[in-house]
Every structure is written in C-alpha cells, then in structure tokens.
C-alpha positions as CSV (number, residue, x, y, z in Angstrom):
1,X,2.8,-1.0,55.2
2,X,2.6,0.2,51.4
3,X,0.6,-2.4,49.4
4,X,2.6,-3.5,46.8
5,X,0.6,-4.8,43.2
6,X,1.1,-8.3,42.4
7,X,3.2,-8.7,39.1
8,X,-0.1,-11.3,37.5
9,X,-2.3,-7.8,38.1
10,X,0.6,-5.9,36.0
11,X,0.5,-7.8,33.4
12,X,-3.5,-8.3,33.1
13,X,-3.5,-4.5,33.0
14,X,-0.6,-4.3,30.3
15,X,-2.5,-7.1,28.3
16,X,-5.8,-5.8,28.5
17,X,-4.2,-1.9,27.2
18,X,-2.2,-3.4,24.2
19,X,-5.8,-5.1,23.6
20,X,-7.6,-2.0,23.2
21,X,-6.1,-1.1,19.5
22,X,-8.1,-1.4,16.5
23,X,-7.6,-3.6,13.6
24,X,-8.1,-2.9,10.1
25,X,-7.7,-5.9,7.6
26,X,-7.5,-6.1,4.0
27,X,-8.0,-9.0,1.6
28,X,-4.9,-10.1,-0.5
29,X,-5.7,-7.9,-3.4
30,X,-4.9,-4.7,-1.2
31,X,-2.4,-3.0,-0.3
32,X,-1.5,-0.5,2.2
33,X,0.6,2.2,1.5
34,X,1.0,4.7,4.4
35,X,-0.6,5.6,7.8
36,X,-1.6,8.9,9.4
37,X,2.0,10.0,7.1
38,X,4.1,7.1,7.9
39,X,4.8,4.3,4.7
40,X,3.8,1.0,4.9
41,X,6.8,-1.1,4.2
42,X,6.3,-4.2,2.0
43,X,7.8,-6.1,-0.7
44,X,7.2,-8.1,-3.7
45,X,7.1,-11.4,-1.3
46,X,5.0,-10.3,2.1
47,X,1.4,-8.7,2.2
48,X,0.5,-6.9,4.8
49,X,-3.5,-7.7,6.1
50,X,-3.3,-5.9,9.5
51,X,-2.8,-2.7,11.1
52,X,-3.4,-1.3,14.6
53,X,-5.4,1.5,15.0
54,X,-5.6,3.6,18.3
55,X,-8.4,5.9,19.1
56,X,-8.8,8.6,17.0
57,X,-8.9,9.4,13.6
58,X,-6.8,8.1,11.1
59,X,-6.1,8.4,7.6
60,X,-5.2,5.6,5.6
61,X,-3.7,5.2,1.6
62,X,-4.4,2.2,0.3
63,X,-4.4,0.5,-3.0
64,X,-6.0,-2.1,-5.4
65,X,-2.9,-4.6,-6.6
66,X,-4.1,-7.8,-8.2
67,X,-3.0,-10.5,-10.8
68,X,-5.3,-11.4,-13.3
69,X,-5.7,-13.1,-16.3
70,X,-4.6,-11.2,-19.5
71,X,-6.5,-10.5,-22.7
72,X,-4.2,-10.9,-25.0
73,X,-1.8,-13.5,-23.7
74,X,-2.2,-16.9,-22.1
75,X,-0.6,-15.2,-19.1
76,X,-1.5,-13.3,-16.5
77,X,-0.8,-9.5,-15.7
78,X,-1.0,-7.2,-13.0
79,X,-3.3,-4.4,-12.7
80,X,-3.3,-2.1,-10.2
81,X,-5.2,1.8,-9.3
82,X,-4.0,4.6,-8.3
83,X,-4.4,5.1,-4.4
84,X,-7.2,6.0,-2.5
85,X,-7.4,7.7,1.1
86,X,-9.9,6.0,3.5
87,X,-10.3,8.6,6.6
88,X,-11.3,6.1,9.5
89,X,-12.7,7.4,12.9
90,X,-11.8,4.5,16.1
91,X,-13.7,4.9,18.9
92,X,-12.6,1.1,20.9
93,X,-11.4,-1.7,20.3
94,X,-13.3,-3.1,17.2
95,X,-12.3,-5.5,14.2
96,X,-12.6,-3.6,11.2
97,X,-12.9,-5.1,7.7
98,X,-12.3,-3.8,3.8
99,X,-13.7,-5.3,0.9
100,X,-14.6,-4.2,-2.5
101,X,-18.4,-3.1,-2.3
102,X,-18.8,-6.1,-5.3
103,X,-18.2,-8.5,-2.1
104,X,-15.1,-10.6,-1.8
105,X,-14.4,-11.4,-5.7
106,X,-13.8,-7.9,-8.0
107,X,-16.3,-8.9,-10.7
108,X,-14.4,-6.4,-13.5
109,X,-10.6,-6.0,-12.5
110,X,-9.8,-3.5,-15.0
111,X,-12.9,-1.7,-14.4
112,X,-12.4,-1.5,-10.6
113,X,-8.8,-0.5,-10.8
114,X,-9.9,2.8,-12.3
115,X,-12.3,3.7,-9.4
116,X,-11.7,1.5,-6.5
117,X,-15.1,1.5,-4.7
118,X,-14.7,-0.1,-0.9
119,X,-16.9,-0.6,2.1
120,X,-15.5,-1.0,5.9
121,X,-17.2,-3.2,8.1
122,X,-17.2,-4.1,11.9
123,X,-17.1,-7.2,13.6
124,X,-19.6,-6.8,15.7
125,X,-22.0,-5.2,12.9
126,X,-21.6,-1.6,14.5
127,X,-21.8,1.6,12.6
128,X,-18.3,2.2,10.7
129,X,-17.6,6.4,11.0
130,X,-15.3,6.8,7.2
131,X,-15.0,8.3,3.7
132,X,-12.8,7.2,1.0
133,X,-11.3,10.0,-1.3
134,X,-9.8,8.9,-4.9
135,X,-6.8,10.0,-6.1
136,X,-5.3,10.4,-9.5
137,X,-2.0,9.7,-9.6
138,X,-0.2,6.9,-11.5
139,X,3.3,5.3,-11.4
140,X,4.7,7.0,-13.9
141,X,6.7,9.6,-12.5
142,X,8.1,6.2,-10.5
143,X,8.7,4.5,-13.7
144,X,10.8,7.8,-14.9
145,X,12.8,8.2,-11.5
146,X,13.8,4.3,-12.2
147,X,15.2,6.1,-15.5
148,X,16.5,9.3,-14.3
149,X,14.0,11.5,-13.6
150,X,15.0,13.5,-10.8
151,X,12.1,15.4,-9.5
152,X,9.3,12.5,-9.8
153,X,7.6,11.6,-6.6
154,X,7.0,8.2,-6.2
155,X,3.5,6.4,-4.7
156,X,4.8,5.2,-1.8
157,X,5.8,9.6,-1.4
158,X,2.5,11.2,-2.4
159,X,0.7,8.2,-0.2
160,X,2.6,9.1,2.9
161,X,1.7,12.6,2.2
162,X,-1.8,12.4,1.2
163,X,-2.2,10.6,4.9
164,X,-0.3,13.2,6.9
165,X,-3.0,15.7,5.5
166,X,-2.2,16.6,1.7
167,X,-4.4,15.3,-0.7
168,X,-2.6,13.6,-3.4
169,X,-4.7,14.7,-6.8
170,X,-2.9,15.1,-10.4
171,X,-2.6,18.8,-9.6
172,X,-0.2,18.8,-7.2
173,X,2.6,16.4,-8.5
174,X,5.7,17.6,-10.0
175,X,6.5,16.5,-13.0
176,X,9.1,14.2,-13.5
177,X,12.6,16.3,-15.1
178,X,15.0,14.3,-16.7
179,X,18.2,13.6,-15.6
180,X,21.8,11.4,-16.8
181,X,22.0,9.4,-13.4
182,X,19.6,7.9,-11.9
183,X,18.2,10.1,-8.7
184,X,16.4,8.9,-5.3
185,X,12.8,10.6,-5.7
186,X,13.5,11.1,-2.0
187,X,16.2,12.4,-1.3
188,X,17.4,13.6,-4.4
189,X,21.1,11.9,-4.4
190,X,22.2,9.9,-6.9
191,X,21.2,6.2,-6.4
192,X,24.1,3.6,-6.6
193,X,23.8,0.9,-9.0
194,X,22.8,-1.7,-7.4
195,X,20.1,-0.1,-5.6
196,X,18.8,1.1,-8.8
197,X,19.1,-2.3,-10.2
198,X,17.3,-3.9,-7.5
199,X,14.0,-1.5,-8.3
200,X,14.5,-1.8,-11.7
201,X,14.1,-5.9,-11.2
202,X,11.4,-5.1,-9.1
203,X,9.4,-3.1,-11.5
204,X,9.7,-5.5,-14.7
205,X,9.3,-8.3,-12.6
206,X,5.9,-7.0,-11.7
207,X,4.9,-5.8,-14.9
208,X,6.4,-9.6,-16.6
209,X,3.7,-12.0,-17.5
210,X,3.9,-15.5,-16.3
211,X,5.8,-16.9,-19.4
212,X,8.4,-13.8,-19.2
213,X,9.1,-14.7,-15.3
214,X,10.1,-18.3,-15.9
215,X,12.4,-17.8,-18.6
216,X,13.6,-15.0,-16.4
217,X,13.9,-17.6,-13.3
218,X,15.9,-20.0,-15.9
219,X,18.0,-18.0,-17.3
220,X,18.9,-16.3,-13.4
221,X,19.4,-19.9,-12.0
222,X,21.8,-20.5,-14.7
223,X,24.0,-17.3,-13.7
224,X,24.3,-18.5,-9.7
C-alpha cells in the first residue's frame, strides 16, 4: 500500500520553504526603487519597508527621500539623492537591516542626500556580504518628460536598469529632447491628459511646502 503524506506535513513543508526568503528593511526615510531590474511600485501615500530576498545575489536601487525642515521658510521641504545600488549576497534565511551609517537619525539631511552613505546589518549580528555604488543621476530629465521631453529617462527607468546589471552614472543618460506633447519616458507615446496631470500633481505636490499644500487642500475641497 502506497503511503500517502498527511496534508499537516504539506503544509509544514510549504511553510517552512516560503520561510527561507530573506528580508531586507528600510527605515521610512528610504525608498526602494527597483530589484534585480524589476521597479518597485509605490506612491506618494504607501512606503514600502520590506522586500524578500531569495538566495543569491541581488542588486538593489534605493534612495534617500525625507522631509525636513526648510531654511528659508517656516515650512518644510523635501530632499531627496540621487539613487544608489546596494549589491547584496543571501546565503539563508536572515533579517537584514539599512540604516544611514550616522545611526537611525541623518544628522545633516542636505549633506547626506548628496552622498548617501549606508550600512546593512543582520539580525543575528552575522557578517553582511555587500557594496553600495553611487550614482549621479537627478530628476531632471523626469521633471522635462512631465513637460515634453521625449527622450528623458526617468529614475524609476535608470533604477530598474542599473539593477538588471547597467550602472546608472551621468554618462550614460540621454538627454532630455524637447517635444510639443507631452511623451511617456517609456514608451515613447503620447501621454493623455489626465495621466500627465496626475504626475504633474504628483511632482508639485512633493516639491510644495507645508503652507503651499494646505491652501492647495482648500482650494481642491472647494472644487468637489
């Protein structure tokens, strides 16, 4: 007679297989871009803290996004850095941790943002196998594809393709051309309205201090 396994042992070997992924996690002042060439999605709302991470080696874009206070306003403003690549080796299931090598408050904001420096940890205090590479690219040839630039790449782009094994430096970035209508950086068709809208709300509403965004708020309660 075959012997036939009892559905609790399936399960306990399902469970204990899913268990064997990596995590990486981030602190709120991150973000993650893309993985091993794949974007992160996110949005202005959600942050992302977690990913899984098989065996293996993997290579990860990821940038510094925080608010902070600003100089020369009673508001606060956002500064951000261009992305950096952290190549991660996984050999088991570990709990892995990034922080800025300051500790867990950025002591200089606008200093940091111009060379993120990071360390990764593990939970159980083991020897972390990864190098972080900077990047220089910036958002503007985002900003001009809001506008019509048809040829920009955007971060989100150069981040996926940094981490499927192109590194994303200055050199290699077209520039932005140009253009009457406004043109996906992806896949070069013409963006409809309110698509293009919707990022262009996105991208003031990030650069808006705190005094712009609630007299925006008012004045878009008012037009419900």
């Amino acid at each position: 007679m075959k012997s036939v396994m009892p559905i609790t042992a399936i399960i306990a070997l399902l469970g204990s297989s899913s268990a064997l992924a990596a995590n990486l996690n981030i602190p709120m002042a991150f973000e993650y871009l893309a993985v091993d060439g794949q974007k992160i999605e996110s949005s202005l709302f959600s942050h992302k803290s977690d990913i899984e991470l098989n065996n293996g080696t993997h290579k990860i874009a990821i940038r510094y996004h925080d608010m902070v206070q600003d100089d020369f306003s009673d508001g606060e403003s956002f500064v951000k850095s261009s992305p950096f690549i952290v190549t991660l080796t996984v050999d088991g299931d570990h709990q892995y941790s990034l922080k800025a090598s300051d500790g867990e408050v950025v002591r200089n904001p606008q200093k940091f943002a111009k060379s993120p420096s990071v360390v990764i940890t593990r939970a159980d205090s083991g020897s972390v196998d990864y190098q972080v590479k900077q990047t220089n690219f910036t958002e503007d040839s985002f900003v001009n594809s809001l506008f019509g630039g048809g040829n920009g790449q955007d971060i989100s782009n150069v981040a996926s393709a940094a981490t499927g094994g192109v590194v994303a430096t200055s050199s290699n970035i077209t520039a932005p051309v140009s253009k009457p209508a406004p043109i996906d950086a992806v896949t070069g068709e013409k963006v409809n309205d309110a698509e293009h809208a919707e990022q262009m709300l996105q991208y003031w509403w990030l650069h808006a201090d705190q005094k712009t965004r609630k007299e925006f708020m008012s004045w878009a309660i008012q037009q419900l």
